[in-house]
C-alpha positions, 0 to 999 in steps of 0.5 A, spaced: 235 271 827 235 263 826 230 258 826 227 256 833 231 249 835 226 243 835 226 240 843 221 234 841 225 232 835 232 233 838 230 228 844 227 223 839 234 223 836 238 223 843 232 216 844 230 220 851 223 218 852 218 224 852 211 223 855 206 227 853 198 230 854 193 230 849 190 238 848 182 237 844 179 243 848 179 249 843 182 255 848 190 256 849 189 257 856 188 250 856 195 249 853 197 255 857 196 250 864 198 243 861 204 246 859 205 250 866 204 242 869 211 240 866 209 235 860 214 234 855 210 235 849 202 237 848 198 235 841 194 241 839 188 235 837 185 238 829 182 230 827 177 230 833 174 234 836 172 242 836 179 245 835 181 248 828 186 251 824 185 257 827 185 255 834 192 251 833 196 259 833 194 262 840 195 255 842 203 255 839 203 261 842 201 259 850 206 253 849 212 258 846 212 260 853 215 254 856 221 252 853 222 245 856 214 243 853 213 242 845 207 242 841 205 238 837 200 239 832 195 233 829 193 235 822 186 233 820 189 230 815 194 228 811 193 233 806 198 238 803 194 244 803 192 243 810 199 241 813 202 248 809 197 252 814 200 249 820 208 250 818 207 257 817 203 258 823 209 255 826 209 249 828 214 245 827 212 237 828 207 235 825 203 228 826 198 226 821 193 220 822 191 215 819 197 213 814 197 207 810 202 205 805 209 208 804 207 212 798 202 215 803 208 216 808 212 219 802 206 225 800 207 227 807 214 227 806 213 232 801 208 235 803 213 239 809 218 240 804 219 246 799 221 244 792 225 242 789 225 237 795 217 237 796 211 241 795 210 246 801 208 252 798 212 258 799 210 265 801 215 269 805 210 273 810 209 267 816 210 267 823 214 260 821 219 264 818 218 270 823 215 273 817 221 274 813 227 275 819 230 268 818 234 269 811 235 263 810 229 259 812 226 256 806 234 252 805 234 250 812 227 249 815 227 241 814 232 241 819 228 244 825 221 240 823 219 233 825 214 228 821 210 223 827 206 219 823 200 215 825 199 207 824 192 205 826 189 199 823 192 192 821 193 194 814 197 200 816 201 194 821 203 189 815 207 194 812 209 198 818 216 197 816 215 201 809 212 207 812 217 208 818 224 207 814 221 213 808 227 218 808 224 224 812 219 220 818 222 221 824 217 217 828 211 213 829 204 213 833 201 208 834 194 209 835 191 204 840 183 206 839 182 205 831 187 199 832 183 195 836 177 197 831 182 195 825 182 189 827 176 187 830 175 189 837 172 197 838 172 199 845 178 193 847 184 197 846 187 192 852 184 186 848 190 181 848 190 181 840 191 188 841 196 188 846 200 183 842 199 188 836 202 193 839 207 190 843 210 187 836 210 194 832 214 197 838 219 192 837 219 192 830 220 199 830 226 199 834 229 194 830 229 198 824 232 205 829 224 209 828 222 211 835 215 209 836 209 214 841 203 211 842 197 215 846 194 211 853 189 213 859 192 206 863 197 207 866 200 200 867 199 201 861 203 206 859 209 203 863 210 198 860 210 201 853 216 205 856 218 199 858 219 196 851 221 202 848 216 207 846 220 215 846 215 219 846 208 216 851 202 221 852 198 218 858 191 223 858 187 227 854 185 233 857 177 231 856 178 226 859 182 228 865 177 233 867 171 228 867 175 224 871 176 229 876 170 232 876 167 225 877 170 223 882 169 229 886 162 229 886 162 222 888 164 224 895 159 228 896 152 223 893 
C-alpha cells in the first residue's frame, strides 16, 4: 500500500491556484456537502469555533470521498502534541495560525517530522499510516505532507521572509482579520493600510518562490488577490454563508 498522494500540495508546487471554503461547523456532513459543491480544499477549522481534535476524523473521512477536494486541517495552535494527533488522524496538510518568527516556523517543521529529522512522535497503529500497511511510511511521510503557515500581525509581516523560506513551509496564509487588528484597525479588513499589507506580503512571497493563501468574504476582493498572485483563495465561511442565506430569504417575505 502507498501513501495517499497529497492533491493540495501538488497543485500548490504546479502554481495552479486553488480556491477554498472555511468548514467551522463541527459535523461531517457539513464537509460531506461543501466537498459535493466542488471547492478545491476545505479547512477543518480547530482554532475558532466548536470543532475538536475528534471532529476533524469524520470529517477527513467525508472529504476522502472526493478525490479532487483536500482537507486542510488548522491546528489550535502551533503545539507538537496537538499537530501529532491531527497527522496521525490522516491529515496531511496542515495550517498553523499565528506564527511569528522563524524559530516558530522551524518548530513546526519539526513538529511534522519524525526524528531524526523532527519531533513527531512514532506509533505504528494510525489511520496516517493506514494503521501499519504502508511499510515504508515513517521514511517516506514528509513527501505527501504539506505545512501552511499563518502570518497574521505586523510583527510576523517584518520578517515575513524568515518564515516563508524555512526548509519544510510549503505556504503561507495570510490572515486578513487579526492583520487588520495587528496594525490598528479591527474589523477594517478593507482599510487601505491593510489592503497595501496584504498586497506587498503576496509580492514579497512570490519573490521568494513561496505560495501565498488568504482567507476573504469580498469578493472583489479576492479576484484581485488571485490576480496578484495568491495559490490557494478561500472566499466563504460555511457560518457565514448560512447566515447570509437564511438573511436573505427571510427578507423577501418581512
Amino acid at each position: 500500500m502507498d501513501i495517499p498522494k497529497n492533491r493540495f500540495k501538488a497543485l500548490l508546487k504546479e502554481g495552479r491556484p486553488q480556491i477554498g471554503v472555511w468548514n467551522a461547523i463541527p459535523h461531517s456532513t457539513v464537509a460531506d456537502m461543501l466537498a459535493a459543491c466542488g471547492f478545491d480544499w476545505i479547512v477543518l477549522d480547530t482554532e475558532h469555533g466548536a470543532m475538536e481534535v475528534t471532529d476533524t476524523l469524520p470529517a477527513l473521512h467525508a472529504i476522502d470521498g472526493y478525490p479532487e477536494v483536500s482537507a486542510v486541517v488548522r491546528v489550535a495552535i502551533n503545539d507538537w502534541v496537538l499537530i501529532k494527533r491531527h497527522l496521525d488522524q490522516g491529515a496531511q496538510t496542515l495550517m498553523l495560525p499565528y506564527v511569528q518568527s522563524r524559530e516558530e516556523a522551524e518548530a513546526a517543521v519539526q513538529a511534522i517530522r519524525y526524528p531524526p529529522r523532527g519531533v513527531r512522535g512514532v506509533a505504528g497503529m494510525t489511520r496516517s499510516s493506514r494503521y501499519g500497511l504502508i511499510g515504508d511510511y515513517m521514511a517516506r511521510a514528509e513527501e505527501e505532507l504539506c505545512l501552511i503557515l499563518q502570518v497574521e500581525t505586523g510583527q510576523a509581516l517584518d520578517r515575513l521572509e524568515d518564515i516563508a523560506t524555512v526548509d519544510g513551509v510549503d505556504g503561507i496564509f495570510i490572515g486578513p482579520a487579526d492583520l487588520s487588528a495587528s496594525l490598528g484597525y479591527p474589523g477594517q479588513q478593507r482599510h487601505p493600510d491593510v489592503v497595501a499589507a496584504i498586497e506587498g506580503a503576496i509580492g514579497r512571497l512570490k519573490d521568494v518562490g513561496v505560495p501565498s493563501g488568504i482567507l476573504t468574504l469580498d469578493e472583489e476582493f479576492a479576484h484581485h488577490c488571485i490576480g496578484l498572485g495568491t495559490s490557494f483563495t478561500a472566499i466563504s465561511v460555511d457560518m457565514a454563508a448560512l447566515r447570509n442565506a437564511a438573511t436573505a430569504l427571510l427578507a423577501d417575505f418581512k
